[in-house]
Structures are given as structure tokens and as C-alpha cells.
C-alpha positions in Angstrom: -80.0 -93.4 110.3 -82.1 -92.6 107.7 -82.8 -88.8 108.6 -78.6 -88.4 108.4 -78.4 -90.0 105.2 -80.2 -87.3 104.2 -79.0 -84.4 105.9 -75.5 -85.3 104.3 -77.3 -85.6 100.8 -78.2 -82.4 101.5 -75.5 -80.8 102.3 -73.6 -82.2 99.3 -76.5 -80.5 96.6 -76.6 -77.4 98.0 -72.7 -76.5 96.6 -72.7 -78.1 93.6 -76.1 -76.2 93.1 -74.1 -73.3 93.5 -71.5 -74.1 91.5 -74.0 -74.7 88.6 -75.1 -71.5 89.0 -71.7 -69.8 88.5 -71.8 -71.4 85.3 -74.6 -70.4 83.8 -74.0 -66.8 84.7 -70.6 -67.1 83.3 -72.1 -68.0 80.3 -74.7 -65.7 80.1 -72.1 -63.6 80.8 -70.0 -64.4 77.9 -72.4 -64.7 75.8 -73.3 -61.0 76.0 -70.0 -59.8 76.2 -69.1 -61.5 72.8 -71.6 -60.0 70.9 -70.3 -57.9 68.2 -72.9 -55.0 68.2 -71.1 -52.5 70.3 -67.2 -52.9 68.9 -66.7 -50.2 66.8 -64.3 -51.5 64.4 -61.4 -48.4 62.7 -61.5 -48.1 58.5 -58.7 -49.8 57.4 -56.2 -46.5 56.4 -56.0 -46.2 53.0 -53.4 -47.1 51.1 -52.1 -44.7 48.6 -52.0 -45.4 45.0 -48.8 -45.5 43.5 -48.2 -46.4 40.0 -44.6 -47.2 38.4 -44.1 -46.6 34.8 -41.7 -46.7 32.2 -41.3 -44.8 28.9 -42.6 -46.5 26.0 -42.1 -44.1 22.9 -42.9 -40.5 22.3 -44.6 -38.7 19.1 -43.9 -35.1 18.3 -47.0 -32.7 18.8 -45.7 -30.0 17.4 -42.2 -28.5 15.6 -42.2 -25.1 14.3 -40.2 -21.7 13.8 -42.4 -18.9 15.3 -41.2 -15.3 14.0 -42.3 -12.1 15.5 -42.8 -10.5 12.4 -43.0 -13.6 9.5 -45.7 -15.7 11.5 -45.0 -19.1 12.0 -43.7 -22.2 9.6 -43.3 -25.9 10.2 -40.0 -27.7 10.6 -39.9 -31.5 9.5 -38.9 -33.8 12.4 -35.7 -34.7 10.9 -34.4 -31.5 11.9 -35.0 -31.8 15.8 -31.3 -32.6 16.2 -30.4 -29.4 14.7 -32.1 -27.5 17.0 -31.7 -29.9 20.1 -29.0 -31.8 20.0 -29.7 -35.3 22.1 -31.6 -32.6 25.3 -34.9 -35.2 24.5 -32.8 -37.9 25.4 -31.5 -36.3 28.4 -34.3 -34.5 29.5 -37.2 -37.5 29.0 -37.7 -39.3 31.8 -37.3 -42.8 31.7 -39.3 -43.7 34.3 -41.8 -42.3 36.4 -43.2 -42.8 39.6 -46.6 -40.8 40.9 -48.2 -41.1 43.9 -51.2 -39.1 45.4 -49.1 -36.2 46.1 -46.0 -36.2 44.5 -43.8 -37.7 41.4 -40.6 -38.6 40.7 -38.8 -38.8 37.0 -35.4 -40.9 36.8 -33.7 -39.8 33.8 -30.7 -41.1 32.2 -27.9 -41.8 34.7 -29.9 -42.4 37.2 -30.2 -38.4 37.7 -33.9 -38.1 40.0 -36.3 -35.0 40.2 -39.3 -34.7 42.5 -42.6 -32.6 42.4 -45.7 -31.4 43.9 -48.3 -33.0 42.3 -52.1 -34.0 42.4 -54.9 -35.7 40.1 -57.8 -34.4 39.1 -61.1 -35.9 38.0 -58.9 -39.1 38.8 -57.0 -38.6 35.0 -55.2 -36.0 34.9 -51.5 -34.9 36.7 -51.3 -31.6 37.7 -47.6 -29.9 39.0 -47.3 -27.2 41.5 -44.6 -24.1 40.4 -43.3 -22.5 43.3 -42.8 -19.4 41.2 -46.0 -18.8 40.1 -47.9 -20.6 43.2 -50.0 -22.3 40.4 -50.8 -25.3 38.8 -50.5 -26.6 35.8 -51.2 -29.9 33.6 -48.6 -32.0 33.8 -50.1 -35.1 32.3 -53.0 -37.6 31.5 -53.8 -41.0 32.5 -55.9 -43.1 30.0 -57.1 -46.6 30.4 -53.8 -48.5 30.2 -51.1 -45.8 29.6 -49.8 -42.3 31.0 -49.4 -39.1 28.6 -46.2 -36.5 29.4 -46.1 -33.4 27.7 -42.6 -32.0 27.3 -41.6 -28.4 25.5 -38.6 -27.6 24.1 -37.5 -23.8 23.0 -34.8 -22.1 21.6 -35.4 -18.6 21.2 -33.2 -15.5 20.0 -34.3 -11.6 20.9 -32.9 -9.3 19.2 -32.0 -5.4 20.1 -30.1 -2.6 18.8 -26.9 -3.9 20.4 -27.2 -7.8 21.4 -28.7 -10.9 20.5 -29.8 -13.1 23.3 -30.2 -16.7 22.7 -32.2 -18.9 25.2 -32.3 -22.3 25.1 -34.7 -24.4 27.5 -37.0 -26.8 27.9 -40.0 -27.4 30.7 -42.7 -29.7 31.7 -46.6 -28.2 31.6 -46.1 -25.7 29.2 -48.6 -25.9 27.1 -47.6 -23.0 24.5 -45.4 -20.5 23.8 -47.3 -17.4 24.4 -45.2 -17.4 28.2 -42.0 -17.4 26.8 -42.1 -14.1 24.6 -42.3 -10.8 25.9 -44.6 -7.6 24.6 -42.6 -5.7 21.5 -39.6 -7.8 21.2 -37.6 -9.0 18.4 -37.7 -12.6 18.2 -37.4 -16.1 16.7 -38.7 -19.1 18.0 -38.0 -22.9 17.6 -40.6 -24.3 19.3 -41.1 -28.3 19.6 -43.8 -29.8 21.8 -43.7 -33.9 22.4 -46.3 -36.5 23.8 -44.0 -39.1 25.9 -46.0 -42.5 26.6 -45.8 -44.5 29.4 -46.5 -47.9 30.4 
């Protein structure tokens, strides 16, 4: 009797034996598997920067009559009207959005116009011309505001039998020397703002 007692206790170790056995592999097993020195975890992408700004006020940089053969003369600000009408209203964005490679101005009524663009040295805005597959400075960013320089022209060339007159205006022109041509007869109104932005 006593010999079966203990072939029965036996027989009952011997699988729960087993079945402690399973566990500890298992956890040896998870144990190992969890360890976080093999998981090669992807950069977050980044997320491009985009800034959203709104015109604060503008200051006039310069506004002057530029003659081919008198040299060149100031013209006091109270005379931009003359010359220009309300084209700093309309042509002055109102708001502006850049982002790593582009920006977008929203002028008044809503109208929209999008360019090419990329910082440098993280301050400054340059635009892409598709005309002269160049770049030039569009803007700069300071601590806690944006700086938009905007040209206005209006520019008559004379001959012996027409005068043209040009009016325009342009973003990243940063003088006048592009607008007049070798030997011709001309007068300039040139006017060059500083737009702020917030």
C-alpha cells in the first residue's frame, strides 16, 4: 500500500514539473524578447515650419526722380499718390504665409499669389524667377517680425518719335539699375518700401 501511494505521488510531480518548466522558459523567453536594445525606432518626420503673418505697417525706403541726364532728386512722401495712385494698397499683401518651400501673399479681395521660395542662414526669404532661373532676396525675418521689400516704378524713355511710359511694380528688386537700358532717354520715379509683418 505504501509503495502505490507513492508511485501515484509520483506520477502526479512529474507533469506539474513540466509544466513549471514551460513557465519559466516562457518567461525567460519574454523577458528577452522585450528588451528594447534591438528595435530600431523611425525619427519622427519633421514637421515643416510654417509661419502666418499679417501686415503691420510699412515705412518708405526710398522715393526719388532718377534722370538720365540730371542725376537724381528726392520726392517727399506726400507725393506717392501722384505717382501711384492707391497700386501700394493693392499690390501689398495683407497677409503672408511661408513655408519651407514656398509662400503665399493674399492681397486685397482676397486675390492669392504663390512662389518658389527658400531661407537662408534661417533669416532671410529668398524667391525663385523663372525668367532669370535666379534668386533673389525676397525678405528678412528678425526676432519677432518679417521685413518685405516692395518696388515701385514709373519710368518714361524717350526717342525721336515716341514716348513710352512704363508703370510697374515687383518684389526683390533691390534697385533700379535693371530697369534701364544702355543709352536711353529716360526718367525715373522710383519708390522702394519696407512692409512689416507680424
Amino acid at each position: 500500500m505504501t509503495i502505490l501511494y507513492f508511485i501515484r505521488k509520483e506520477k502526479m510531480k512529474t507533469p506539474l514539473f513540466k509544466l513549471r518548466l514551460i513557465y519559466v522558459f516562457a518567461i525567460a523567453l519574454l523577458m528577452f524578447s522585450c528588451q528594447d536594445d534591438n528595435i530600431v525606432t523611425p525619427p519622427d518626420p519633421e514637421v515643416p515650419e510654417i509661419f502666418e503673418l499679417k501686415l503691420g505697417s510699412y515705412k518708405v525706403i526710398e522715393f526719388q526722380s532718377v534722370d538720365g541726364f540730371d542725376g537724381k532728386s528726392e520726392i517727399g512722401e506726400d507725393n506717392i499718390e501722384e505717382y501711384f495712385g492707391t497700386r501700394l494698397e493693392s499690390f501689398v499683401p495683407v497677409e503672408i504665409t511661408i513655408s519651407n518651400d514656398s509662400t503665399t501673399f493674399v492681397k486685397r479681395g482676397a486675390l492669392q499669389e504663390n512662389f518658389r521660395t527658400k531661407w537662408e542662414n534661417n533669416d532671410e526669404l529668398f524667391l525663385y524667377d523663372d525668367n532669370t532661373k535666379a534668386w533673389s532676396l525676397l525678405g528678412k525675418r528678425t526676432e519677432d517680425v518679417f521685413l518685405l521689400s516692395v518696388a515701385f516704378f514709373y519710368k518714361k524713355v524717350s526717342t525721336s518719335e515716341i514716348v513710352n511710359t512704363i508703370l510697374g511694380q515687383a518684389y526683390a528688386l533691390e534697385n533700379y539699375d535693371t530697369l534701364i537700358m544702355p543709352g536711353e532717354k529716360y526718367s525715373l520715379i522710383w519708390l522702394k518700401i519696407e512692409a512689416t509683418y507680424q
